[in-house]
C-alpha positions as CSV (number, residue, x, y, z in Angstrom):
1,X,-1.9,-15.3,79.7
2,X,-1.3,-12.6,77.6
3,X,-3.3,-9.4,76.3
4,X,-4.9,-9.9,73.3
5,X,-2.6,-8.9,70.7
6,X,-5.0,-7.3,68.1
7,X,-9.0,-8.3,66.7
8,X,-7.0,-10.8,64.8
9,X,-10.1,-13.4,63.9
10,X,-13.4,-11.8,64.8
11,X,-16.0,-12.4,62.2
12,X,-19.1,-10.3,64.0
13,X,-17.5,-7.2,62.2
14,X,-14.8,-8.8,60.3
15,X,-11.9,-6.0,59.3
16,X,-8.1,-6.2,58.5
17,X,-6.5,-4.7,61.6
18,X,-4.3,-2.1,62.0
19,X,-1.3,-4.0,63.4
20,X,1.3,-5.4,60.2
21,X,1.0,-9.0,61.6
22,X,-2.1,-9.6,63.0
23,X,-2.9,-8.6,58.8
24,X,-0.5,-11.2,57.7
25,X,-2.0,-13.2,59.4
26,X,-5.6,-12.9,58.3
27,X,-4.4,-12.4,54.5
28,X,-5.8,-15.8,53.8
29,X,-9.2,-15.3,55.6
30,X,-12.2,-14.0,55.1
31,X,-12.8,-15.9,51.9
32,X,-16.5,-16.5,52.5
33,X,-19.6,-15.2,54.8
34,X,-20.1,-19.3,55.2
35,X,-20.8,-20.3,58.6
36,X,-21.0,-24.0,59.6
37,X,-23.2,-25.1,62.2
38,X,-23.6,-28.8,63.5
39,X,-25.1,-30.1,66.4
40,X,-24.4,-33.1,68.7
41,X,-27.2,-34.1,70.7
42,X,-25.4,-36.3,73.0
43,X,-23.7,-32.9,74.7
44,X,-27.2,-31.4,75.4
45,X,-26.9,-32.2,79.0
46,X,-22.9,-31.0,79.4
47,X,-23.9,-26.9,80.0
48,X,-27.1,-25.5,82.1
49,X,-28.3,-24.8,78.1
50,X,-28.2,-26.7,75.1
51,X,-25.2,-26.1,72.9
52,X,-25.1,-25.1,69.0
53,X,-21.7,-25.9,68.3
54,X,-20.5,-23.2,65.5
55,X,-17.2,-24.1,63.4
56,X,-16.8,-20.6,61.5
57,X,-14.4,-21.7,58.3
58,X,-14.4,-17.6,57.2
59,X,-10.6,-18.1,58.5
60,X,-10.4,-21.1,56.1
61,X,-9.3,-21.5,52.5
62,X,-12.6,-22.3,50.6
63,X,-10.5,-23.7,47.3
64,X,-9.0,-26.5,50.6
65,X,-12.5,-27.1,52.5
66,X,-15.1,-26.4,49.6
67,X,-17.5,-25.4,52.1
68,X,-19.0,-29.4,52.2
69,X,-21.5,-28.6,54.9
70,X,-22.6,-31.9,55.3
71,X,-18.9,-32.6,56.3
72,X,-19.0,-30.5,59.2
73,X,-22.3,-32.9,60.8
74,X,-19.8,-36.2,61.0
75,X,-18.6,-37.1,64.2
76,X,-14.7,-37.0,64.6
77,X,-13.2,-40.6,64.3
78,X,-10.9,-40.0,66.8
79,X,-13.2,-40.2,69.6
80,X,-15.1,-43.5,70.4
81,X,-18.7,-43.5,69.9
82,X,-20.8,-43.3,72.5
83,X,-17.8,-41.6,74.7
84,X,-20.4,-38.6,75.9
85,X,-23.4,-40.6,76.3
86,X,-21.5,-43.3,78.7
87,X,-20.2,-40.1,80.2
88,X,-23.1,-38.0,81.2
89,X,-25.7,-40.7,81.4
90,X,-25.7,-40.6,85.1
91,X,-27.3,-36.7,84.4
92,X,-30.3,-38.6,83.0
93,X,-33.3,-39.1,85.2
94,X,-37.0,-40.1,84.8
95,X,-39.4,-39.9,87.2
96,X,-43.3,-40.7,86.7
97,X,-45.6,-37.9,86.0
98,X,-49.5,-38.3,87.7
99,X,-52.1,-39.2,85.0
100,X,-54.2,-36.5,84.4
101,X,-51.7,-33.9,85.4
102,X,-49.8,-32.2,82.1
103,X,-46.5,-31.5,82.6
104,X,-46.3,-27.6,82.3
105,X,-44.2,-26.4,79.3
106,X,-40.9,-25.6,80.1
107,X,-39.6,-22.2,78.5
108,X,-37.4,-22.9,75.6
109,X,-33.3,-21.8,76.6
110,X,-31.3,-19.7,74.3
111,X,-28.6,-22.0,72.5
112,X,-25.4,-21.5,73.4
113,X,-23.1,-21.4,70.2
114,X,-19.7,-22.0,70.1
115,X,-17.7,-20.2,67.8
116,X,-14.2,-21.0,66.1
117,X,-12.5,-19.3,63.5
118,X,-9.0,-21.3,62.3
119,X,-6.3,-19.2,60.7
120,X,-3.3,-20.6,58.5
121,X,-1.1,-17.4,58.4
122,X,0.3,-16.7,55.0
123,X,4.0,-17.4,55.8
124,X,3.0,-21.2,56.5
125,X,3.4,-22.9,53.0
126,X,0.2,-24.6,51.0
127,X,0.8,-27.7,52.7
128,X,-2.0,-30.3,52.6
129,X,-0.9,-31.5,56.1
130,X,-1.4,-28.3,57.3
131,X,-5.0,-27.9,55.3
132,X,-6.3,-31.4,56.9
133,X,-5.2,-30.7,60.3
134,X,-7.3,-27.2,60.1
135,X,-10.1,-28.9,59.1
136,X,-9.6,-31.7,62.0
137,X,-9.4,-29.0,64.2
138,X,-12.5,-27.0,63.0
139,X,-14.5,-30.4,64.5
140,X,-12.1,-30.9,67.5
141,X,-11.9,-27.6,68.8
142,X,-15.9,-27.3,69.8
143,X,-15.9,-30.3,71.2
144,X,-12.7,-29.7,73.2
145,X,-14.4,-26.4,74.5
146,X,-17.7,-28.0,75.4
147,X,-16.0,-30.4,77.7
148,X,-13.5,-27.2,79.2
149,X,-16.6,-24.7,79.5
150,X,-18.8,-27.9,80.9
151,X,-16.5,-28.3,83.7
152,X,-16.1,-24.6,84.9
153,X,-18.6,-24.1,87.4
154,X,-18.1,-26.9,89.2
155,X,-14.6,-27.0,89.2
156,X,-12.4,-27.4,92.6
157,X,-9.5,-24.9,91.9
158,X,-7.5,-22.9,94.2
159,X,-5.5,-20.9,91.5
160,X,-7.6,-20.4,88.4
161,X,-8.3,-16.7,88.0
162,X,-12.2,-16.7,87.6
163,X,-12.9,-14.2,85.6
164,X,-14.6,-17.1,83.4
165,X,-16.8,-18.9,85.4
166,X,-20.6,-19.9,84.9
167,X,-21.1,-19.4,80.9
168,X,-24.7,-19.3,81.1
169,X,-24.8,-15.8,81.1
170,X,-24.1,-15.9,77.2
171,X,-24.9,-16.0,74.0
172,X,-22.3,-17.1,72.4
173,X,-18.3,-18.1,73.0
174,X,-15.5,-17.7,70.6
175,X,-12.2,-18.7,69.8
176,X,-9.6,-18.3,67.4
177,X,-7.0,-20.7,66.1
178,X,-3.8,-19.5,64.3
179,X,-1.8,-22.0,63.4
180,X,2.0,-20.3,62.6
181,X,5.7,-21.1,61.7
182,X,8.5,-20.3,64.4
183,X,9.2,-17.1,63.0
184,X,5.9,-15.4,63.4
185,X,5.1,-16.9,67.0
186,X,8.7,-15.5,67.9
187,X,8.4,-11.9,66.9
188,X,5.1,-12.5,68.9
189,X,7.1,-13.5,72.2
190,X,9.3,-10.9,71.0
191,X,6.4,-8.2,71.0
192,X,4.3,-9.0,73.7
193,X,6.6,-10.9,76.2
194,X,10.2,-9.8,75.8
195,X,11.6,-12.9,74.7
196,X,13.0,-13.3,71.5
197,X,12.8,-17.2,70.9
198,X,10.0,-19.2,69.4
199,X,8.0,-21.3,71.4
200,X,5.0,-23.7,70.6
201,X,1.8,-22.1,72.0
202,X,0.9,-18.6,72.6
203,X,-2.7,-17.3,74.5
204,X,-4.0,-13.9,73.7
205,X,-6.6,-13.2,75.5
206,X,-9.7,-11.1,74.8
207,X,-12.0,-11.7,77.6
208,X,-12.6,-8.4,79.4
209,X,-15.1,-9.0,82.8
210,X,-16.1,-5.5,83.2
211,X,-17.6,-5.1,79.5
212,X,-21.2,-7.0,79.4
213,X,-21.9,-8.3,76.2
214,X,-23.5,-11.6,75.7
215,X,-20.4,-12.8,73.7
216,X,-17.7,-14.6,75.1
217,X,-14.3,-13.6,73.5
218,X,-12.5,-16.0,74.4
219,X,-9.3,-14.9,72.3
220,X,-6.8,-16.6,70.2
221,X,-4.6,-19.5,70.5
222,X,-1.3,-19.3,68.7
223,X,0.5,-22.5,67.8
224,X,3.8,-23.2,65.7
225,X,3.1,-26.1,63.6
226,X,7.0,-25.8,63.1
227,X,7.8,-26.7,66.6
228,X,5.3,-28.8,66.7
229,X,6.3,-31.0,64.2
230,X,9.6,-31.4,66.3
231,X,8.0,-31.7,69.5
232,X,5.9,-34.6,68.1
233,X,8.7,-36.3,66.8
234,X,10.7,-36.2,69.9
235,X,7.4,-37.4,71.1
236,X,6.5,-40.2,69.5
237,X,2.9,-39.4,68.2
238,X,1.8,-37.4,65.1
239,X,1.6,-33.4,64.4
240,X,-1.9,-33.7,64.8
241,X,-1.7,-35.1,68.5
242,X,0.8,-32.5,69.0
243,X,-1.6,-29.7,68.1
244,X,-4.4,-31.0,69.6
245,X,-2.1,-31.0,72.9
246,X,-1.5,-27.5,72.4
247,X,-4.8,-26.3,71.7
248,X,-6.2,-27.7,75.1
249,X,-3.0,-26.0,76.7
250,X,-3.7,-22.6,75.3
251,X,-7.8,-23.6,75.6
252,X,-6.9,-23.6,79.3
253,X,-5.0,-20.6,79.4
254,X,-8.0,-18.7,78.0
255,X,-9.9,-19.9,81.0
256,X,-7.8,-19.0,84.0
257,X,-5.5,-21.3,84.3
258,X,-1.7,-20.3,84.6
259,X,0.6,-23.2,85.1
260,X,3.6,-20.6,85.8
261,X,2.6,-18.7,88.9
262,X,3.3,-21.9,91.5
263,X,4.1,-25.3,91.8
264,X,0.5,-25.9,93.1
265,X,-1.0,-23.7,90.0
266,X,1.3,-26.3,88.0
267,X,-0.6,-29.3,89.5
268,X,-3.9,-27.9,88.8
269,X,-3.6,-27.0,85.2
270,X,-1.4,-30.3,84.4
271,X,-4.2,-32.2,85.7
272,X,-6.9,-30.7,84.2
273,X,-5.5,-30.9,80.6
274,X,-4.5,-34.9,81.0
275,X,-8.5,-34.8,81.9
276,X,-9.9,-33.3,78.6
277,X,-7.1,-35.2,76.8
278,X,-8.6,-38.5,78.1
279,X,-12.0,-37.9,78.1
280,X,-12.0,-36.7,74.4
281,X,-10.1,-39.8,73.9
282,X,-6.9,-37.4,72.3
283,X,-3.2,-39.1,72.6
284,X,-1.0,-37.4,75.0
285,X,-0.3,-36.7,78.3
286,X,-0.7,-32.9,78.2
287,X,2.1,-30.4,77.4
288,X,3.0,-29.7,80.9
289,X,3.9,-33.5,81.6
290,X,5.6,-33.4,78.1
291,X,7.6,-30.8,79.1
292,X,8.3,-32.6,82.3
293,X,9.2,-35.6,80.7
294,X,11.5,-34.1,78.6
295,X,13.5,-31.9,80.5
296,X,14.3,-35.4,83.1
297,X,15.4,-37.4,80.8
298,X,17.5,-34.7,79.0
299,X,16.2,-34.3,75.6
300,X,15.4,-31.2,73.8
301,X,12.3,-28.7,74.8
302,X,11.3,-25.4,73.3
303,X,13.8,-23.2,74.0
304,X,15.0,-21.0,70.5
305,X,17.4,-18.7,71.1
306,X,18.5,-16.3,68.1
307,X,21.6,-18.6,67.1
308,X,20.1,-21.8,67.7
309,X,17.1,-21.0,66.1
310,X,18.4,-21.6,62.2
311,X,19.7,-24.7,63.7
312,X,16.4,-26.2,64.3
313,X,16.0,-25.5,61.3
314,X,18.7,-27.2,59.9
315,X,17.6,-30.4,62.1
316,X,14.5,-30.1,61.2
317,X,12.8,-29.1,57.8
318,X,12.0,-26.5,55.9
319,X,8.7,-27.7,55.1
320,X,6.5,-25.5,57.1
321,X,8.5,-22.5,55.9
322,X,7.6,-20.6,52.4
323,X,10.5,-19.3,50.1
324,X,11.4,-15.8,50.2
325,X,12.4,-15.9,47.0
326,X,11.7,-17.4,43.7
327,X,15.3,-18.3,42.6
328,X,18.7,-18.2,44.1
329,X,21.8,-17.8,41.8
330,X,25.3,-19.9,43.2
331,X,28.5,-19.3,42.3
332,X,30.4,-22.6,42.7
333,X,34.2,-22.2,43.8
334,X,34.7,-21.2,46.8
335,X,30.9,-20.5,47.3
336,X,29.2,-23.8,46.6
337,X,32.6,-25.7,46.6
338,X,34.7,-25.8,50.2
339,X,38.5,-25.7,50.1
340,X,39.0,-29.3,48.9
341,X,36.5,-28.5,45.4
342,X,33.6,-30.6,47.1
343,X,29.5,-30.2,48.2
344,X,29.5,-31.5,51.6
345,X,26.3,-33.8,52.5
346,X,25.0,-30.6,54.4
347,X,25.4,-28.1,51.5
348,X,23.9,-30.9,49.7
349,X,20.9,-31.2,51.3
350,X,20.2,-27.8,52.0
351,X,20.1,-27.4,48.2
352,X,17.8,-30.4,48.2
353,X,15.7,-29.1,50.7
354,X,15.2,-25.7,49.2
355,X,14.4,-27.4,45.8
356,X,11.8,-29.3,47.0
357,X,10.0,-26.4,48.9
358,X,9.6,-24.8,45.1
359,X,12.9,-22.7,45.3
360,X,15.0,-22.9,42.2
361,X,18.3,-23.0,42.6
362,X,20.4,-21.6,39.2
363,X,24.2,-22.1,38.8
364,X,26.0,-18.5,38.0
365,X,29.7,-19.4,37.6
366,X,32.8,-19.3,35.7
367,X,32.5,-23.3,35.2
368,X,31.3,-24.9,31.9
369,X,28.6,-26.4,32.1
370,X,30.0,-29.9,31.8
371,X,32.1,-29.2,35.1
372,X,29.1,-28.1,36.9
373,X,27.1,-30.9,36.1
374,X,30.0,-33.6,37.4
375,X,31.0,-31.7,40.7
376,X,26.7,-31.7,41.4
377,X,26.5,-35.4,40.2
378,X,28.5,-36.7,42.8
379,X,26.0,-35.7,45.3
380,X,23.1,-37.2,43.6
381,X,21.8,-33.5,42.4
382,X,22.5,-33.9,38.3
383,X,19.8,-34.9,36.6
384,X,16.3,-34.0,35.8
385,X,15.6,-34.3,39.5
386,X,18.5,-32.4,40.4
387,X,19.1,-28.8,40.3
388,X,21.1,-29.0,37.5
389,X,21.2,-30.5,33.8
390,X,21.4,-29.7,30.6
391,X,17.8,-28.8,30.0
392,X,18.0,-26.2,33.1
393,X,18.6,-22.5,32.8
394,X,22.2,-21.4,33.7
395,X,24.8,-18.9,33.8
396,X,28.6,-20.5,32.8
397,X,32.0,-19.7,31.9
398,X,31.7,-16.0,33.7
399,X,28.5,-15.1,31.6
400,X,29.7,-15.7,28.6
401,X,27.4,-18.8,27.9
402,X,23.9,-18.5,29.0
403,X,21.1,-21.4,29.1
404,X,17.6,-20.4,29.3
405,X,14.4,-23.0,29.2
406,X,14.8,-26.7,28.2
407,X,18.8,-25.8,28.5
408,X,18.9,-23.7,25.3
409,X,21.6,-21.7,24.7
410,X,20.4,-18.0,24.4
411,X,23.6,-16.0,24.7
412,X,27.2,-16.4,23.2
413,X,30.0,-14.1,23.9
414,X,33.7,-14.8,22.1
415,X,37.2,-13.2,22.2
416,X,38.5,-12.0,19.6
417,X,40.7,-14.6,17.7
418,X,43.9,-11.8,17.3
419,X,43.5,-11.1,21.3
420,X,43.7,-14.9,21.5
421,X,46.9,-15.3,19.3
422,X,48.6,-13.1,21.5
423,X,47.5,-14.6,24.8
424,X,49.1,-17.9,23.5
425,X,52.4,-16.7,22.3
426,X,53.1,-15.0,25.7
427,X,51.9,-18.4,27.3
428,X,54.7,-19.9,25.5
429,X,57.6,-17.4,25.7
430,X,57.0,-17.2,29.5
431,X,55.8,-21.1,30.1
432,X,52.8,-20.1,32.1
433,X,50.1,-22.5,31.4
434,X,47.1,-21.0,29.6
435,X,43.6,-22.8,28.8
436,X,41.4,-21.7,26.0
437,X,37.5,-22.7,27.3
438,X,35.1,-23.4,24.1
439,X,31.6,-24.1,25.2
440,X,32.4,-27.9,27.0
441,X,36.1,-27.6,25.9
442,X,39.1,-26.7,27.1
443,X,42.2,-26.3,25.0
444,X,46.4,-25.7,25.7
445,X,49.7,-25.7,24.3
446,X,51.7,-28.0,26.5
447,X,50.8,-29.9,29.5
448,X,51.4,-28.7,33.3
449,X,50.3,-29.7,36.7
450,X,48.3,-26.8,37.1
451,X,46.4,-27.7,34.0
452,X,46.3,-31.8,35.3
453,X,45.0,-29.6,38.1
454,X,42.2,-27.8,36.6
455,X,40.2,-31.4,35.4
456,X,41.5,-33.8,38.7
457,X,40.4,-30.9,41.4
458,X,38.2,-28.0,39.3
459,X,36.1,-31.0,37.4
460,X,36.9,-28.9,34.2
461,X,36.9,-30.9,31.3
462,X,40.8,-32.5,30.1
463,X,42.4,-29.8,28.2
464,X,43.5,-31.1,25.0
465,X,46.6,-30.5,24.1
466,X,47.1,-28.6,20.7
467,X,50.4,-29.1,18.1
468,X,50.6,-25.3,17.3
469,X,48.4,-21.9,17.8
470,X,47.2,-22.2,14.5
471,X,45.9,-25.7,15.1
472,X,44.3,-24.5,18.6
473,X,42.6,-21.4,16.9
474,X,41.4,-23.4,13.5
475,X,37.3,-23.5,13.3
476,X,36.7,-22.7,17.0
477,X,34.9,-20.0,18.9
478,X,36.9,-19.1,22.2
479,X,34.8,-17.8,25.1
480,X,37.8,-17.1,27.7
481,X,41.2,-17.7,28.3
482,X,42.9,-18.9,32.1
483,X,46.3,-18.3,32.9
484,X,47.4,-20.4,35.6
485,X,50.2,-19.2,37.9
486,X,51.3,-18.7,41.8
487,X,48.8,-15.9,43.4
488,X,51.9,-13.7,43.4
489,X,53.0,-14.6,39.8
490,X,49.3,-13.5,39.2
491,X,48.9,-10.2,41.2
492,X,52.9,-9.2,40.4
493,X,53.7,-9.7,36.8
494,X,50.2,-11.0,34.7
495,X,47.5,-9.3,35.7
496,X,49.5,-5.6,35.7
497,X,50.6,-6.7,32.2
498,X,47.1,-8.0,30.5
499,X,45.1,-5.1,32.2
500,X,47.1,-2.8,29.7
501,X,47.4,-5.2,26.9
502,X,43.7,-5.5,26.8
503,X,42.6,-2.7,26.9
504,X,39.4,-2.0,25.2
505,X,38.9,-5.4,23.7
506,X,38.7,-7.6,26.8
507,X,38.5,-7.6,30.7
508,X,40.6,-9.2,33.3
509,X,38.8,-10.6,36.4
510,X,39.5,-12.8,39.3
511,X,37.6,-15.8,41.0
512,X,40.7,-16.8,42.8
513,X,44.0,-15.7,43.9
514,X,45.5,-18.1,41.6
515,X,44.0,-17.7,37.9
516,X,43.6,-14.9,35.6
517,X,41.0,-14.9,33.7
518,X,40.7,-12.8,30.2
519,X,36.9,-12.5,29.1
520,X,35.2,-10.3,26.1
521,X,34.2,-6.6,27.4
522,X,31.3,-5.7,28.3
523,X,30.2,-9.5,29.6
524,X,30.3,-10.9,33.1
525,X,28.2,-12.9,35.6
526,X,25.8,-10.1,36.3
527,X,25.3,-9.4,32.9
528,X,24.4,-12.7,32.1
529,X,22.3,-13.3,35.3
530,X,20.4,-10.6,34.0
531,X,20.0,-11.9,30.7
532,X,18.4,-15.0,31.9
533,X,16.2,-13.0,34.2
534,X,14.4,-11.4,31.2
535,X,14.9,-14.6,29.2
536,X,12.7,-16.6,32.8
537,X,10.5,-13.1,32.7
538,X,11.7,-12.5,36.5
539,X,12.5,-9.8,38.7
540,X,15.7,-9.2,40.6
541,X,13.5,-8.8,43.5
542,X,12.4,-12.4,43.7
543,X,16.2,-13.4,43.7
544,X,19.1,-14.1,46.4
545,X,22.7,-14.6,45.3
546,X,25.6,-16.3,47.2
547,X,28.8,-15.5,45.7
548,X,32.6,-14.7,47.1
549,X,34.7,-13.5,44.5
550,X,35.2,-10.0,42.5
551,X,33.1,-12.0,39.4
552,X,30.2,-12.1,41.6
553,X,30.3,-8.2,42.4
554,X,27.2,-7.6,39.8
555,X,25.2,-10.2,40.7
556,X,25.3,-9.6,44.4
557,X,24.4,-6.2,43.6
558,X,21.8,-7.1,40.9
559,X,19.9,-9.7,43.8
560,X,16.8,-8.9,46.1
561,X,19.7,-9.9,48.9
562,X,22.8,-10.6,48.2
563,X,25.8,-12.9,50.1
564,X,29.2,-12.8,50.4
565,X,30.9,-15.7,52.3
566,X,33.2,-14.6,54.8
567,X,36.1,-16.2,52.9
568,X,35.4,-14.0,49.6
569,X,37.1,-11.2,48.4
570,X,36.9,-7.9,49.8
571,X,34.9,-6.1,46.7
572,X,32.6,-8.9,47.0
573,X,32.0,-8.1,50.7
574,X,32.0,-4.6,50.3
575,X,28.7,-4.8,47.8
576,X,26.7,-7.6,49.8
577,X,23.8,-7.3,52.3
578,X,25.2,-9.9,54.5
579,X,28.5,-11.3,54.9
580,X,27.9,-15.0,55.6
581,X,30.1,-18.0,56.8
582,X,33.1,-19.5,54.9
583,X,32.6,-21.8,52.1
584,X,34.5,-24.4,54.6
585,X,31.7,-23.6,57.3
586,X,28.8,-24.9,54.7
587,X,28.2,-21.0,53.6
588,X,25.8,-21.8,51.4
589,X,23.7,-24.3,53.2
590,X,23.5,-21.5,56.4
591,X,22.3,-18.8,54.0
592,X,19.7,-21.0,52.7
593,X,18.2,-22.1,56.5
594,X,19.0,-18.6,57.5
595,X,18.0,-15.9,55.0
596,X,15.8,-17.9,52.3
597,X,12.7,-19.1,54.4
């Protein structure tokens, strides 16, 4: 059991506490003074003093629950009718009363109420699973504290610390639910335990024996609907059997039970949550024998350490985890592309994943758009439901071509056609193969492996091969020239050369070792990233960036966060936030598990 970790829920003098999580986490409460009461009569007979059972939804989203008070009065499905009456009848007794002698009026009891407030902290996403297991729980939770509470005074135990014994000394009892993702419960084992891993089910305790007030604080329960999920899968019964699993767990917890301080400790606890489990009529055989279970016959159990922990992710799903950002901008080669030009199945679904969670992914590259859209068709992620088409926004051919809403082009950049000239008569005096790019075209002189190259491996379109200069230039706009050539032919003899013949009227950059690419001053990825963020009325804040080569400098610069894979080059790395694996190690697919959730 652990000290209570801040005034997280309480509602008797609500505030926003001082400490940065426990006010994440009540972000999303306190929505209405609204308290819920409903009675069952059939527990009248469970506690020395009839119960008011109090499901508080002030921790609840009112625009989820609506506030349907006569909700709150039905009995949960899940538990057989008629379960507590079989079960206390033998309580019941009449005996005959004397005619003529009244039966003296019995003093009326205080009601007991039982009060719990059920938090969905902010980093959890507006899930409706989540929403409808809260509002399970607001009915289940009473009714599983009830039975727990009921039991207390007359329970055999030679471990259970009892602090909380015979309730009848108050008012009221109280309870808080906060139902989490991994990441918050593990920077609360982190805080409060020393252990940096997630877990499922965290008890802060609140109770304090020497302070009498007639209200039972009870504390807060802490569960992971992340690892949950998992755990219910491994399993085989559903998150909300998992949960409910949990809650009794942590329930017990509260009250003095502590299944870690011996094997006979172990016993005790493990049995008494199987009992409230079966008697509430709740699958599952309690977490402790879960645990058990799982650990004999080898499969996977809670343990999260730092570098497995994105890795549950990646088996998992991101769907209890809310985006970081808003949009993250992807260079393609050698970022989104391994070695071999290709989206691996993981990449693949990692960018599926992150799409479907609400996080648009925008393609900043020096591709045309037609290449982009064939390399992402092959992995079924062209198309309207894709993250790429050509009514999406985009950032192409270094910059130099930018698509805002609907696909529509909102910024053009050309070379100028005597820079262009030039470029092509030195491609022929020397035979290195250079390709004009016009919007979805690409143009050349003569043909070349390393242009065959260029559409059979880069998924650029064909070049076309042209007669003449003057029958490549006629009617066209030219956005950027390539020269193809060994990295040394490149770094040696081409780009020393066009860096000084240049000059003022165009830029030299490098993607790759291999090409040199000539492209209008004053234009380049960042710029047009930037564009399109004005264009999409966004902020660089609300955007991550995965790049690897000097063409991505700006816009890992420009970006909330910005990544370099490990295989990029090192002007790239020197700008990022994070240097992340290799484009042959699924780069991209880690920095979305790791960094964007």
């Amino acid at each position: 059991m652990l000290p209570r970790f801040s005034p997280l829920l309480r509602t008797l003098h609500p505030h926003f506490p001082a400490d940065p999580m426990a006010a994440r986490a009540v972000s999303r409460s306190l929505s209405s003074p609204i308290t819920a009461y409903f009675r069952h009569s059939s527990y009248s007979t469970l506690l020395p003093s009839p119960i008011r059972l109090c499901a508080s939804p002030l921790c609840l989203d009112s625009s989820v629950f609506g506030w349907r008070l006569s909700d709150s009065r039905r009995e949960d499905p899940s538990v057989p009718r008629g379960l507590f009456e079989k079960l206390f009848a033998a309580e019941r007794g009449y005996r005959k009363v004397p005619r003529g002698r009244r039966k003296p009026a019995r003093r009326k009891r205080k009601e007991l109420e039982l009060i719990v407030d059920i938090c969905i902290e902010e980093q959890l996403p507006d899930d409706s699973e989540i929403s409808g297991i809260a509002e399970i729980l607001r009915l289940n939770a009473p009714m599983a504290m009830k039975l727990a509470l009921g039991r207390l005074k007359d329970l055999k135990s030679k471990t259970r610390d009892l602090a909380i014994d015979d309730v009848g000394c108050f008012e009221s009892v109280e309870l808080s639910l906060v139902l989490c993702n991994d990441e918050f419960i593990r920077q609360l084992n982190k805080e409060w335990r020393d252990e940096d891993h997630a877990t499922d089910v965290l008890s802060m305790s609140q109770h304090v024996p020497e302070l009498k007030i007639p209200i039972l604080m009870l504390g807060d329960v802490v569960i992971s609907v992340e690892t949950a999920a998992r755990q219910a899968e491994e399993r085989g019964h559903s998150l909300v059997d998992e949960i409910r699993i949990l809650m009794v767990h942590g329930l017990l917890h509260l009250l003095g039970f502590d299944h870690e301080i011996s094997d006979e400790a172990e016993a005790e606890m493990e049995e008494e949550e199987e009992l409230l489990l079966k008697t509430l009529g709740w699958k599952g055989k309690g977490l402790i024998r879960s645990a058990y279970d799982a650990d004999t016959h080898g499969t996977t159990h809670l343990d999260n350490t730092d570098g497995n922990f994105n890795d549950r992710k990646k088996q998992g799903s991101l769907r209890f985890y809310k985006p970081k950002f808003s949009y993250i901008f992807c260079d393609m080669d050698g970022t989104l592309l391994n070695s071999q030009s290709q989206i691996t199945s993981t990449t693949a679904q990692a960018l599926r994943e992150a799409s479907s969670r609400g996080l648009k992914v925008v393609i900043a590259t020096g591709k045309t758009r037609a290449a982009a859209i064939s390399v992402l068709k092959m992995v079924d992620l062209a198309g309207i439901d894709g993250i790429i088409s050509e009514f999406c926004p985009g950032v192409f051919v270094q910059g130099l071509l930018v698509y805002g809403r609907q696909g529509r082009e909102i910024f053009r950049s050309n070379l100028d056609p005597s820079l262009c000239r030039e470029a092509f008569t030195y491609s022929l005096k020397h035979e290195i193969p250079l390709i004009a790019f016009s919007e979805d075209s690409c143009l050349t002189l003569f043909g070349h492996p390393l242009v065959d190259t260029l559409h059979t491996l880069n998924h650029e379109p064909k070049a076309q091969i042209m007669p003449s200069i003057e029958h490549l230039l006629a009617g066209i706009d030219i956005q950027k020239l390539i020269f193809l050539d060994t990295a040394e032919g490149v770094a040696t003899a081409l780009r020393p050369f066009w860096a000084e013949a240049t000059k003022d009227r165009a830029t030299v950059v490098q993607a790759v070792p291999d090409v040199l690419e000539i492209v209008p001053s004053g234009t380049s990825k960042g710029n047009g990233v930037r564009m399109l963020l004005d264009h999409l009325g966004a902020s660089p804040e609300e955007i991550m960036a995965i790049g690897d080569g000097e063409n991505d400098v700006e816009m890992l610069e420009l970006a909330s966060l910005g990544i370099a894979l490990s295989n990029g080059s090192d002007k790239a790395k020197a700008v990022a936030n994070v240097i992340g694996v290799s484009n042959d190690e699924d780069g991209v697919a880690d920095a979305i598990y790791r960094y964007a959730f």
